[in-house]
Structure formats: C-alpha cells, structure tokens
C-alpha positions as MATLAB code, in Angstrom:
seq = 'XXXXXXXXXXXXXXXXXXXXXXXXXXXXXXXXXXXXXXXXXXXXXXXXXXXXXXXXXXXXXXXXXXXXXXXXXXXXXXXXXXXXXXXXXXXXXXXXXXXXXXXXXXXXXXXXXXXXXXXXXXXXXXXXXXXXXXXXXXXXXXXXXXXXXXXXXXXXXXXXXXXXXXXXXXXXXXXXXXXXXXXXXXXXXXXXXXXXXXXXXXXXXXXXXXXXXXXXXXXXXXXXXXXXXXXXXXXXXXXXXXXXXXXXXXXXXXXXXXXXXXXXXXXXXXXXXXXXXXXXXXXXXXXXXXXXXXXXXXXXXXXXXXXXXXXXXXXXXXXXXXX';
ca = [
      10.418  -28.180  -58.975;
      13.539  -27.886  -56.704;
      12.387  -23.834  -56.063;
       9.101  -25.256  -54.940;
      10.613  -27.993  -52.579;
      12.840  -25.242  -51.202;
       9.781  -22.873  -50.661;
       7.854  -25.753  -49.181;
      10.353  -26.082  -46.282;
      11.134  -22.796  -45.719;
       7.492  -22.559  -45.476;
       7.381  -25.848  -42.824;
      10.427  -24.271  -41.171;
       8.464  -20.880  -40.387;
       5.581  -22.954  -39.254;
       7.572  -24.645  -36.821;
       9.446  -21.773  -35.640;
       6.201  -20.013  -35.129;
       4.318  -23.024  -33.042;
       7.402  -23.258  -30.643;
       8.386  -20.093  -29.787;
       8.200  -19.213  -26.300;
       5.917  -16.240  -26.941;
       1.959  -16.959  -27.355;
       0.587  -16.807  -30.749;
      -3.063  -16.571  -31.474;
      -4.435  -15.190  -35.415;
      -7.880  -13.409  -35.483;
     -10.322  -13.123  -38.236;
     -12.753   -9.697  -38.110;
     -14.777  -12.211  -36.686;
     -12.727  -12.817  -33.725;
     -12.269  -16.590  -34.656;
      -9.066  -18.589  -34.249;
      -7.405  -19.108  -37.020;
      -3.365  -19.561  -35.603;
      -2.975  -21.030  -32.342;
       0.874  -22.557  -31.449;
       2.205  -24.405  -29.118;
       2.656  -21.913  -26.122;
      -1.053  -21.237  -26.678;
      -1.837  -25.057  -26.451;
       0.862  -25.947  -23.303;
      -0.977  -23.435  -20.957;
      -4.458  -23.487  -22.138;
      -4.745  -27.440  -22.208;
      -6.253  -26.895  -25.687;
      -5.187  -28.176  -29.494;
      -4.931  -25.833  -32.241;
      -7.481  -28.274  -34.243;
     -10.084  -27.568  -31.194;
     -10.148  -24.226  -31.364;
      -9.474  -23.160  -35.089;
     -12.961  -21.648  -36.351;
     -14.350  -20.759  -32.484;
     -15.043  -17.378  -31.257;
     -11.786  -16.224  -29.085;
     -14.647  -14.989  -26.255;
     -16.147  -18.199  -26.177;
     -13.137  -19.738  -25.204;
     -11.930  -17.819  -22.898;
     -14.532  -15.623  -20.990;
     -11.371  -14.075  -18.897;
     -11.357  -11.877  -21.973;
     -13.623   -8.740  -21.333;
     -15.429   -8.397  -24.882;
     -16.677   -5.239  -24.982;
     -12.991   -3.984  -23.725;
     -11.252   -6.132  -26.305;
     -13.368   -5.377  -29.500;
     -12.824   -1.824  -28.897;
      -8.901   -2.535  -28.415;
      -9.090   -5.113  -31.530;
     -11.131   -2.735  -33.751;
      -8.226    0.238  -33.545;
      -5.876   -2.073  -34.704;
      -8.217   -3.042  -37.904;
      -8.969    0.698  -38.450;
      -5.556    2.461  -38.198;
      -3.505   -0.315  -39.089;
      -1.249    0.338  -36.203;
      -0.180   -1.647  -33.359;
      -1.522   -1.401  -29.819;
      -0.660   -2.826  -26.691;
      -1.457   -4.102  -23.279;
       0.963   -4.152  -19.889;
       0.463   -6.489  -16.991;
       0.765   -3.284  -14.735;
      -2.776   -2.093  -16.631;
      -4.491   -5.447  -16.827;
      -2.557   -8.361  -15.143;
      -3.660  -10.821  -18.215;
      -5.573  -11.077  -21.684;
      -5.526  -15.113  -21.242;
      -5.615  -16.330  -17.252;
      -2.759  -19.184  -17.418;
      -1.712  -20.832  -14.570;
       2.029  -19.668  -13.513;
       4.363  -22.824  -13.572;
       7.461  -21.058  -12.715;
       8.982  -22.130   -9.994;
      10.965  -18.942   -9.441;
       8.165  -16.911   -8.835;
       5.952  -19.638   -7.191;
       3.843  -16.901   -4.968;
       2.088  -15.784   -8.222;
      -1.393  -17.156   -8.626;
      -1.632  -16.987  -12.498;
       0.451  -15.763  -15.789;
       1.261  -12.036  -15.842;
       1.265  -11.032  -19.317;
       2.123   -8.636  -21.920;
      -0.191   -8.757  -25.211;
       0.769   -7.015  -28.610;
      -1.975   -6.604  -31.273;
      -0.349   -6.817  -34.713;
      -2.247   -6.151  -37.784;
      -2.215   -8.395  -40.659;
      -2.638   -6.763  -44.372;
      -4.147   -9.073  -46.876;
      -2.688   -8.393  -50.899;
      -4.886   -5.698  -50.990;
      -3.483   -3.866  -48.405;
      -6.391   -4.168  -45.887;
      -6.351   -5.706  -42.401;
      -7.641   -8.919  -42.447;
      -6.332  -10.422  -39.761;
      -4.999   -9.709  -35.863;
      -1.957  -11.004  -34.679;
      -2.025  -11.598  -30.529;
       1.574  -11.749  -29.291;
       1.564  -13.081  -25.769;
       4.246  -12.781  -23.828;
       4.892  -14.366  -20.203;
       6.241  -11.502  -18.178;
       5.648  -12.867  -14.514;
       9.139  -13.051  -13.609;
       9.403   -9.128  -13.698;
       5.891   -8.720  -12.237;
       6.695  -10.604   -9.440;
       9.691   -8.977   -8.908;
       8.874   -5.525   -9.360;
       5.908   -6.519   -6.838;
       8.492   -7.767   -3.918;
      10.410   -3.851   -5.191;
       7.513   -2.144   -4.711;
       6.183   -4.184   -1.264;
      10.132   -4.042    0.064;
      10.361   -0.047   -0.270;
       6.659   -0.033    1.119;
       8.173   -1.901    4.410;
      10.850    0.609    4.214;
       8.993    3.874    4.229;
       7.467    2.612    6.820;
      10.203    1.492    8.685;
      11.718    4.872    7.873;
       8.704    6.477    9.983;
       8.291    4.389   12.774;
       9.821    4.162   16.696;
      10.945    0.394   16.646;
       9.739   -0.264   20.509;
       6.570    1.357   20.334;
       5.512    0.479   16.587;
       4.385    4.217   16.564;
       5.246    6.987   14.756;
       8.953    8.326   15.262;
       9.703   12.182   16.517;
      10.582   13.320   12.556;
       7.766   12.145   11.060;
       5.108   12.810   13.415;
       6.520   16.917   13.707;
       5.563   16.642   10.077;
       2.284   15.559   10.524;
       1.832   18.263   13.172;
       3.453   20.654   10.586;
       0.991   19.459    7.749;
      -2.219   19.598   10.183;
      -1.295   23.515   11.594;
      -1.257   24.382    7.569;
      -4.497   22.437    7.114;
      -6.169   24.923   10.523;
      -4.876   27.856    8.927;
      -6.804   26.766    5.763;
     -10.341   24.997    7.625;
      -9.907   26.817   10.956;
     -11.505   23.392   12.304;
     -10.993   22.964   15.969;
      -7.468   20.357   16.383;
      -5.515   19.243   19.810;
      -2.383   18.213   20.614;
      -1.697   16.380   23.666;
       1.497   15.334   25.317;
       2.144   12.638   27.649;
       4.960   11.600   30.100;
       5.366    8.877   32.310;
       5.314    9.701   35.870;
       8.886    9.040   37.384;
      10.113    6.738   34.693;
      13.430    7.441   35.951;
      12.493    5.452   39.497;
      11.249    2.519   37.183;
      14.473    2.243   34.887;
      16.675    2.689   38.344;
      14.679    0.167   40.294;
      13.757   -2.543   37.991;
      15.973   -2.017   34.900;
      15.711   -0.769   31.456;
      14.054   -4.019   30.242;
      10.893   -3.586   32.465;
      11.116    0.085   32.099;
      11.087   -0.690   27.884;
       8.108   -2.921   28.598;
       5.936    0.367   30.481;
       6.791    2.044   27.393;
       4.670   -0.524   25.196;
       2.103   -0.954   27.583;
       1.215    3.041   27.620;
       2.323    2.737   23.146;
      -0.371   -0.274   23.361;
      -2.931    2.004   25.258;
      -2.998    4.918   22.723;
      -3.172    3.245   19.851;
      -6.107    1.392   21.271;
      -7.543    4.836   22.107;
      -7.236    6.918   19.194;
      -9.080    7.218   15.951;
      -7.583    6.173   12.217;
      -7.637    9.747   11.778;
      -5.154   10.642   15.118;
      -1.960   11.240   14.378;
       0.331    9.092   17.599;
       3.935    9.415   17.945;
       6.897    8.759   20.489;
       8.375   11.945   21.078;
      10.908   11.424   23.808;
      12.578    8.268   25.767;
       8.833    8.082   27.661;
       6.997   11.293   26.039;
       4.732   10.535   23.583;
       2.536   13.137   21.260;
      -1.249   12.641   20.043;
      -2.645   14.608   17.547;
      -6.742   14.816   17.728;
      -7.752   16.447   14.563;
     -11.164   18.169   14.405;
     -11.179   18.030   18.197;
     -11.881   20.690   20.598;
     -10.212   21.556   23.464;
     -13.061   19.424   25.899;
     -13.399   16.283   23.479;
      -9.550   16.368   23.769;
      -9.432   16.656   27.612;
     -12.284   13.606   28.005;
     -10.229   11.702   25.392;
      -7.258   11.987   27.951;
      -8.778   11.360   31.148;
     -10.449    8.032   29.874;
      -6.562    6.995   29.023;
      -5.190    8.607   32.463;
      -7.467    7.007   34.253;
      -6.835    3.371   32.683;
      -3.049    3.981   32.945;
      -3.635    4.537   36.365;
      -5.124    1.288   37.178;
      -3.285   -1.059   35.324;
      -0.872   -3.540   36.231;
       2.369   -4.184   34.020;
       3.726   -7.392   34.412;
       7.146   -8.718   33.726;
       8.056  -12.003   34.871;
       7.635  -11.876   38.567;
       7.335   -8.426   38.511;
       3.800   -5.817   38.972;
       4.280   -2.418   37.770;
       2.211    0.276   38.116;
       2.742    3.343   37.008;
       1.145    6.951   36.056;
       1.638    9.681   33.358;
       0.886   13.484   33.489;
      -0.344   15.067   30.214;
      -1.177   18.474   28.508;
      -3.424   20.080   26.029;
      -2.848   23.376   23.616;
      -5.646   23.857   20.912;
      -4.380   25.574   17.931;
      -5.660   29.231   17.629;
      -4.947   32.320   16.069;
      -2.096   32.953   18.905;
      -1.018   30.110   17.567;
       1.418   31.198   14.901;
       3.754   28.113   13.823;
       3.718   24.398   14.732;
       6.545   25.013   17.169;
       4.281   27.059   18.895;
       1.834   24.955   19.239;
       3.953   22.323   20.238;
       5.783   24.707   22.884;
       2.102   24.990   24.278;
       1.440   21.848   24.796;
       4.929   21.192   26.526;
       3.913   23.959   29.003;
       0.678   22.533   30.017;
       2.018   18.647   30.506;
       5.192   20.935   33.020;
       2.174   22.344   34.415;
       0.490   18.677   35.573;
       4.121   17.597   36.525;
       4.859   20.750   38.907;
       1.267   19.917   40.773;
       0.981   16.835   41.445;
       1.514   14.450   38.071;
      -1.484   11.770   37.323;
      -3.528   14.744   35.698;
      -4.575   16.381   32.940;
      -3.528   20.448   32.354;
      -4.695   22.580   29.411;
      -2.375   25.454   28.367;
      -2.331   28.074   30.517;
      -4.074   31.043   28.283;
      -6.685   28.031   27.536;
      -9.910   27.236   29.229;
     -13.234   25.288   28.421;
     -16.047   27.082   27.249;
];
C-alpha cells in the first residue's frame, strides 16, 4: 500500500513537473490528436488542456502547414529517431505572441520544435512528443548581429559625404566588371568627373559650401544612373561612374544630359548661390585595354583632355571615337 502511495506521487510529481516547465509540451496520437498539452502550451495559446485533448493538432492551429508536418511527423513514427526544426528554417511550428519585454520588436514567438518518439510496451511508436522551446531572445539578437554587420559592410564601402561608393571598393567593382568584358566582351564605360575649379569654391566660400557642391553633383548621379551603374567618389571632387553594357555613345549622351544639368543649377547655402561646372571623360574597355588600371588611366586622360580645352565638356579617350 505505502509502495503504491509513493508511486502515486512520484507519478503526480512528474505530472506537475511536466505541465510547468518552461518548455512547450504537446503528445500526438498517429492520428495527430492531442493527447498532452501543459501549461506553457495553455499560457500562450489561451487554450485548456481539457479543450483540446481528443482534437486534431491542424484544426487547432492552421499556422501548422499539414502536408509539411505529416511528412516531418511520419519520419519520426517510421525510424524511431528524433527530428528537428530551427527558427532560422521556419520561424515557428505554433504562432505565439512574444511577451518578452527584452526583445519587444519581435512580432511573434521564435521557436525551436523537437519531435520525440514515444515507444509503447511493444516497442512501437505510438505516440509524438512536441518539445517547444521559446528561443526569441537569441533570434532577436542574432537578427540585430546580422542587421549591425549589414550596416557595417556597408559603412565599410561607402564615402560618408556623398553616401556613394568609396575609392577601394568601387576599383573593385571596376576590377570585377574588366574580368566580366574579358569573359562577355559586352560593350562597358567608365566615366570620370571633376568639378570645374573647386579649388576657387573652397578658397572663396569655404570648405562647408564647397562640401555642400560635392552632394549636390553626389545627389545628381545617383539620380542619373541605373541600379546596375556602379558610382563612386574617387577623389576630394572626382567622382567615377561605371555604365555597364554601355557603348561608348550611350555613355557620352548619358554624360551630357548630367553636364548640362550641372551646368544650370543653382547650389544654395544660406545666403549663398553657387554655380558651378565639371569636365568629364570616357574610355570604353577594348582589347587595348589590358588591366583595369588601364582602363582607368584612359579615362583619366580623356577628363585632362576636357580640362586642358576649355572644362564644361565631355572628351572620349584619345585613340576612341564614335562609330
């Protein structure tokens, strides 16, 4: 009698143990009916264990992709092994609202889910055993990691005045793109740009207003060019534009429409008008075109060539004309 009263609590103390545990806990039959459901289960789904003890799991909760899950559930019942689900792979198995305060910017639970087989006497699965644990602390977290070195990278690639690419990353752009000719021989342009007598403006007005020219003309190209342009600050006030799959013509129109609008604006700061031009040259990459340095040294020659004769134009490289 006393072994039995002893076996009875240890019995009620395991039940207990098991309904208030911070992990979920939810028993299957083949069926896919509840048969366990404890008290993390009932906390976040708003339901009792006596409500949903006999119902069909999917009918519960139609979160739960059924096709996906039967397939996951019916492993476990045929190889008697575990198997396993990470919030990275599918955020949730049951969509619970997130109550932790800590990680308030999450929308919902991020879970981890272990399926745990169940052996009857007679050694066959009989049951599945849904662990459920609430991993949204880490999620989150790893999340901000993951958004943080994101920010970084970016950071990491980027002129901080003219929010566009900086000198070491865009050369390897321009490195990556020559490799990419030599492969699709498509038609690509570089173009460099320099502000007419920035020097005057810095000298005259001050590096503030000569810092604000330099986002005007960094808000210009990025308004000009395509997703698929490649726009860095080179210099102090030299910038670089890569046109892929452009020719030497679509590359000189693509210029002129920004020289020309250059031309004819009006910088303001405070009380002050500025205006202001920039001289620019072309190089298409050819066959004479051996390295990205080359190209680049191109480029540089035609933009001297505007600035010898005359600045507030547009110069091709030399050994280059339109066809």
């Amino acid at each position: 009698m006393m072994l039995e009263k002893s076996q009875l609590n240890e019995l009620h103390w395991l039940m207990e143990m098991l309904h208030n545990i911070d992990v979920g806990l939810v028993v299957l039959d083949r069926e896919f009916t509840i048969q366990i459901f404890n008290g993390f289960m009932e906390n976040h789904s708003g339901l009792l264990p006596t409500e949903v003890k006999g119902k069909l799991i999917f009918d519960l909760f139609t979160e739960i992709p059924r096709d996906w899950f039967i397939r996951k559930a019916e492993s476990v019942f045929l190889l008697k092994n575990k198997a396993f689900t990470i919030w990275e792979q599918r955020p949730y198995l049951f969509k619970f609202e997130s109550y932790r305060p800590v990680t308030g910017s999450a929308d919902f639970m991020y879970q981890n889910t272990t399926f745990i087989p169940l052996l009857s006497s007679t050694g066959e699965v009989s049951h599945l055993c849904l662990i459920v644990y609430d991993v949204t602390d880490n999620a989150v977290h790893k999340q901000s990691l993951k958004k943080a070195n994101e920010e970084l990278a970016i950071l990491s690639q980027t002129d901080g005045l003219t929010q566009l690419f900086n000198r070491t990353h865009w050369e390897k752009c321009l490195l990556a793109e020559h490799k990419r000719w030599g492969r699709s021989k498509h038609p690509s342009s570089l173009v460099m740009i320099d502000i007419d007598h920035f020097k005057n403006i810095n000298d005259s007005y001050g590096h503030m207003v000569g810092d604000e020219v330099i986002r005007h003309i960094s808000a210009l190209i990025r308004h000009h060019v395509r997703e698929t342009d490649i726009c860095g600050r080179y210099g102090g006030e030299e910038f670089a534009i890569l046109l892929s799959d452009t020719s030497l013509e679509n590359a000189r129109i693509f210029t002129e429409r920004l020289r020309k609008e250059v031309s004819e604006a009006i910088v303001k700061y405070n009380d002050i008008d500025i205006t202001y031009t920039i001289s620019i040259g072309i190089a298409q990459v050819d066959e004479s075109i051996e390295s990205h340095e080359v190209w680049l040294e191109c480029a540089d020659a035609a933009l001297y060539r505007s600035k010898k004769t005359g600045r507030n134009k547009t110069s091709l490289h030399p050994q280059q004309v339109i066809t």
